[in-house]
C-alpha positions in Angstrom: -129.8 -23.4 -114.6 -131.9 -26.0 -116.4 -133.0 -26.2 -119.5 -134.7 -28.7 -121.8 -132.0 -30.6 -123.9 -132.1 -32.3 -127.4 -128.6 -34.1 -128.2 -128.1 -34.1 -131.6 -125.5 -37.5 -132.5 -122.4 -37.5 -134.6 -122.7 -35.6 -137.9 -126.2 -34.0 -137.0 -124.8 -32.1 -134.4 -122.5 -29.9 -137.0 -126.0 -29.9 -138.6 -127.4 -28.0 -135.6 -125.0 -25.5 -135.2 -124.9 -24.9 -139.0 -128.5 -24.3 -139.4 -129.8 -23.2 -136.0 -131.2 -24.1 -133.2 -133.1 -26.9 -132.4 -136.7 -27.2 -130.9 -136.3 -26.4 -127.4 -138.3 -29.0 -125.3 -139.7 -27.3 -122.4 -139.0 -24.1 -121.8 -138.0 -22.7 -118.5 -139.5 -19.6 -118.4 -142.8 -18.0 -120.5 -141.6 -16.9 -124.2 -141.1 -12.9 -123.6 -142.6 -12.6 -127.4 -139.5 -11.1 -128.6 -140.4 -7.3 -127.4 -139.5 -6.6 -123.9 -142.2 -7.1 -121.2 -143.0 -4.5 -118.3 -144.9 -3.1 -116.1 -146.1 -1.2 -113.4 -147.4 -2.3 -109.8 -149.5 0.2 -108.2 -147.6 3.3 -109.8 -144.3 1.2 -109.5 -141.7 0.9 -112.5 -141.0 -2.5 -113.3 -137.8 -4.2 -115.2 -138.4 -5.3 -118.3 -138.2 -9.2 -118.8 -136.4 -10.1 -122.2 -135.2 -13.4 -124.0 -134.1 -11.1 -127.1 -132.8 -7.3 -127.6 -134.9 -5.5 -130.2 -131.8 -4.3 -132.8 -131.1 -4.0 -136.5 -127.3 -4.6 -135.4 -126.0 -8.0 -136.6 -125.1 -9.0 -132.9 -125.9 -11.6 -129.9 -125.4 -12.0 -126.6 -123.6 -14.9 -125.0 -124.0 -15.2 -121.1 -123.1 -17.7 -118.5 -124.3 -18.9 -115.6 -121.5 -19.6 -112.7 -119.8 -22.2 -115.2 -116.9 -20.5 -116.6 -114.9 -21.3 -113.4 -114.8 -25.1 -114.6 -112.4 -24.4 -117.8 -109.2 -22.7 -116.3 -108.8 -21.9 -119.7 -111.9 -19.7 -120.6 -110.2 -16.5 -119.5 -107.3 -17.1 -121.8 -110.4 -17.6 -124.5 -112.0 -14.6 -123.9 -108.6 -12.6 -123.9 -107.5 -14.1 -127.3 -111.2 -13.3 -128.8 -111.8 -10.0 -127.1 -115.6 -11.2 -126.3 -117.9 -9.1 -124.6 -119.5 -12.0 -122.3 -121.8 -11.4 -119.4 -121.7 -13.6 -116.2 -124.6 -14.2 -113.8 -123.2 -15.4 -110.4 -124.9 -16.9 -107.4 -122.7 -16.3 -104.4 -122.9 -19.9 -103.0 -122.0 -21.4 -106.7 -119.1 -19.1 -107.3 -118.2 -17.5 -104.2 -115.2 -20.3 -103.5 -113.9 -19.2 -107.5 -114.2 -15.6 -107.3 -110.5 -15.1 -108.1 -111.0 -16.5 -111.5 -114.3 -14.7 -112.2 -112.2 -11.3 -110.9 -109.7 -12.4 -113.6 -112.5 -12.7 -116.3 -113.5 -9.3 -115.1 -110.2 -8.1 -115.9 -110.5 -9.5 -119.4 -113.7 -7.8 -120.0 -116.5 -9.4 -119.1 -119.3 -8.2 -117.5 -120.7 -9.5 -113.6 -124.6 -9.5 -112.9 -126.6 -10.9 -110.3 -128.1 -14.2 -110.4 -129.1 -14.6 -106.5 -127.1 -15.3 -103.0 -128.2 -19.1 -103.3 -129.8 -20.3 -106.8 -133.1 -20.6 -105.1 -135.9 -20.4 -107.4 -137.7 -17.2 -106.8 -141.4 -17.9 -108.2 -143.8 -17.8 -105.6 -141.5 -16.7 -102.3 -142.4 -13.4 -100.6 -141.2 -10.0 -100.9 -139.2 -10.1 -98.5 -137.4 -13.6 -99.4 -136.8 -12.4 -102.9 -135.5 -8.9 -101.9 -133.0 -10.5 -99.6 -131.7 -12.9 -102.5 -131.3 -10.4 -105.2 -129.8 -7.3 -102.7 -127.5 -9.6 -100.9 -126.2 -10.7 -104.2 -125.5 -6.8 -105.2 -123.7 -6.0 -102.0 -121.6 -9.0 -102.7 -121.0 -8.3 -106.4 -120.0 -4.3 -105.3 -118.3 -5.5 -102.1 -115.8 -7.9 -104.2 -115.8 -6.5 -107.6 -116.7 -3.0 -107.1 -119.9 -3.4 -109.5 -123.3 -2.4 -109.4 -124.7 -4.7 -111.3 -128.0 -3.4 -112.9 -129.2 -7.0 -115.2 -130.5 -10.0 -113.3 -131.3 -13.8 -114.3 -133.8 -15.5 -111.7 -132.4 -19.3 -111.2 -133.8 -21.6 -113.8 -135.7 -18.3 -115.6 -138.4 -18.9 -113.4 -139.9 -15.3 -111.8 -143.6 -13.0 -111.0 -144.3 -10.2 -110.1 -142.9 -10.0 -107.2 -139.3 -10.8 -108.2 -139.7 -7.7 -110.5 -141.0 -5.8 -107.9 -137.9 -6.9 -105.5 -135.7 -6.5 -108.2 -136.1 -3.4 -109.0 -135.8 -2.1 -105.5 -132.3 -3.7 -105.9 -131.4 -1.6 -108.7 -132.0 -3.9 -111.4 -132.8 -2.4 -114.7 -133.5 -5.6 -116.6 -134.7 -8.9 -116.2 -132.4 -11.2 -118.4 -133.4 -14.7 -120.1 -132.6 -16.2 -123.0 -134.0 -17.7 -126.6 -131.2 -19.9 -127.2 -128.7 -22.3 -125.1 -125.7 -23.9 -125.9 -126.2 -27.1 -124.1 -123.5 -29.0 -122.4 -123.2 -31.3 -125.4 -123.1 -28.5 -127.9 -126.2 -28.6 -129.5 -128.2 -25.2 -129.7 -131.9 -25.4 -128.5 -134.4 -22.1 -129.3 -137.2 -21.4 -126.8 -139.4 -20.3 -129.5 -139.4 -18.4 -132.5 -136.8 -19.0 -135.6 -134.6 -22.0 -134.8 -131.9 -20.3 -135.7 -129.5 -17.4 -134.4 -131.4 -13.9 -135.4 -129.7 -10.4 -134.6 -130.7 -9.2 -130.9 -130.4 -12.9 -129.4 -129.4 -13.6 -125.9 -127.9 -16.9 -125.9 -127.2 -18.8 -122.5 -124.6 -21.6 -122.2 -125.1 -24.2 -120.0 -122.6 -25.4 -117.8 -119.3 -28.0 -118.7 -120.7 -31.9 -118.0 -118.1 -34.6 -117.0 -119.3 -36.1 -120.7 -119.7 -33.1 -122.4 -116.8 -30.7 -124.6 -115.4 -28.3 -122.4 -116.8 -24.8 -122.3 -113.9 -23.3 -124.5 -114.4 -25.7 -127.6 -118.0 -25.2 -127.3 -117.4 -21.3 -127.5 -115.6 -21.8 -130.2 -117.6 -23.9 -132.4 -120.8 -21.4 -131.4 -118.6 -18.1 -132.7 -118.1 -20.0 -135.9 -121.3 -20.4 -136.2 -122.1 -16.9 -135.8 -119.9 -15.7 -137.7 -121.7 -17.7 -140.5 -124.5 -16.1 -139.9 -123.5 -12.8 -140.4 -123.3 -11.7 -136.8 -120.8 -11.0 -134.1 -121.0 -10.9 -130.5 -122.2 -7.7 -128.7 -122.0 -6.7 -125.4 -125.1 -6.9 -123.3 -124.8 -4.0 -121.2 -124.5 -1.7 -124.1 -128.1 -2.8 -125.4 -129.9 -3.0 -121.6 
C-alpha cells in the first residue's frame, strides 16, 4: 500500500505520537466522511466503504497489509499483548509466508482479502475485479479455512464496480483507513482530528530497511493509545 508520508526528526517524532497524527499529505483514497458510505446499483446491495467505525467504545483498529511476515517476532508480539489485529493479504505478497501468517492466525488475528495480485482495482472491468477479489477468498478458505467477509482494495483506491464485484464475493465491508503508522513511526491522518479518536481504523505500513521494525513501532503506537484513553478492538466485531 502507499500512503503519503511526513517524517517527523528526533524529538518531534515522540511529539507526533504523543499528540496525534500528523497532516496526511495526499491521501490515497476519497475521505469516507467518518459515517459509512453505501449504496445500491440497480437494486443491488453495496458494501459499505469506511476509514472509521461509528462507536462510543474507547477502541481502534490496527490492520496490516502483508508486512507482518518481515518481523519473525510480531507473532510473539501479538501473543504477549493479546491484540485483536486484522491482516489483509495479497496472495502473490504473502503466499511464499503463509506459515507465519497461519501462526498469527493461531494467535488471534484475523485474515481478510486484499486481492490475488495488489493490482489496483479503479477503473478494471467487472470481470477483472471479480476474479481478484474471489480468487483471493478461495485462497484465504482453501488455506486457512476463512471466509473472509472485510476487503482493502490495493493502495485504497476502488468504484463502483469493485463494490459491485466485491460484494458478489461475499464481502460485507469495504476497509480503509484514517490513520497510518508509517515505516518511520510517525502517524499521518487522512483527514479529520489529527489525532487518534474512538472508532479509528489505523493501517501500518510495512517495515523499511531504514525504518524500526514493525514490533517496536507497535509498541510505541499502543502506548500511545493507551494515553489516549483507548484500547485496541477487534475489527470484525464492529463490521
Amino acid at each position: 500500500m502507499r500512503r503519503g508520508r511526513l517524517r517527523p526528526a528526533g524529538a518531534a517524532l515522540a511529539a507526533v505520537l504523543l499528540t496525534g497524527c500528523a497532516q496526511f499529505a495526499g491521501s490515497a483514497h476519497p475521505p469516507a466522511g467518518g459515517e459509512p458510505a453505501q449504496g445500491s446499483d440497480r437494486g443491488q446491495s453495496l458494501p459499505p466503504v469506511v476509514d472509521r467505525v461509528r462507536t462510543t467504545d474507547p477502541v481502534v483498529f490496527l490492520t496490516f497489509d502483508d508486512s507482518a511476515e518481515r518481523d519473525p517476532h510480531f507473532a510473539d508480539f501479538v501473543r504477549a499483548h493479546r491484540l485483536p489485529v486484522t491482516l489483509f493479504l495479497t496472495d502473490t505478497v504473502a503466499g511464499p509466508a503463509y506459515g507465519h501468517f497461519a501462526r498469527l492466525r493461531s494467535v488471534g488475528a484475523s485474515l481478510q482479502n486484499h486481492t490475488l495480485d495488489h493490482r489496483s482495482l479503479r477503473g478494471l472491468p467487472y470481470a477483472g475485479q471479480r476474479a481478484e477479489i474471489c480468487g483471493q477468498q478461495t485462497k484465504l478458505r482453501s488455506r486457512f479455512g476463512v471466509r473472509s467477509h472485510l476487503f482493502r482494495p490495493p493502495y485504497g483506491t476502488y468504484d463502483t464496480t469493485t463494490l459491485r464485484a466485491a460484494a458478489d464475493c461475499g464481502i460485507t465491508a469495504i476497509v480503509l483507513w484514517r490513520a497510518a503508522l508509517n515505516a518511520d513511526g510517525g502517524l499521518t491522518c487522512t483527514r479529520g482530528d489529527h489525532r487518534l479518536r474512538p472508532g479509528d481504523i489505523v493501517a501500518v505500513d510495512p517495515d523499511h530497511p531504514t525504518g524500526t521494525g514493525l514490533s517496536a513501532r507497535t509498541q510505541t503506537l499502543l502506548e500511545t493509545i493507551e494515553e489516549r484513553g483507548l484500547r485496541v478492538g477487534r475489527l470484525g466485531d464492529y463490521l
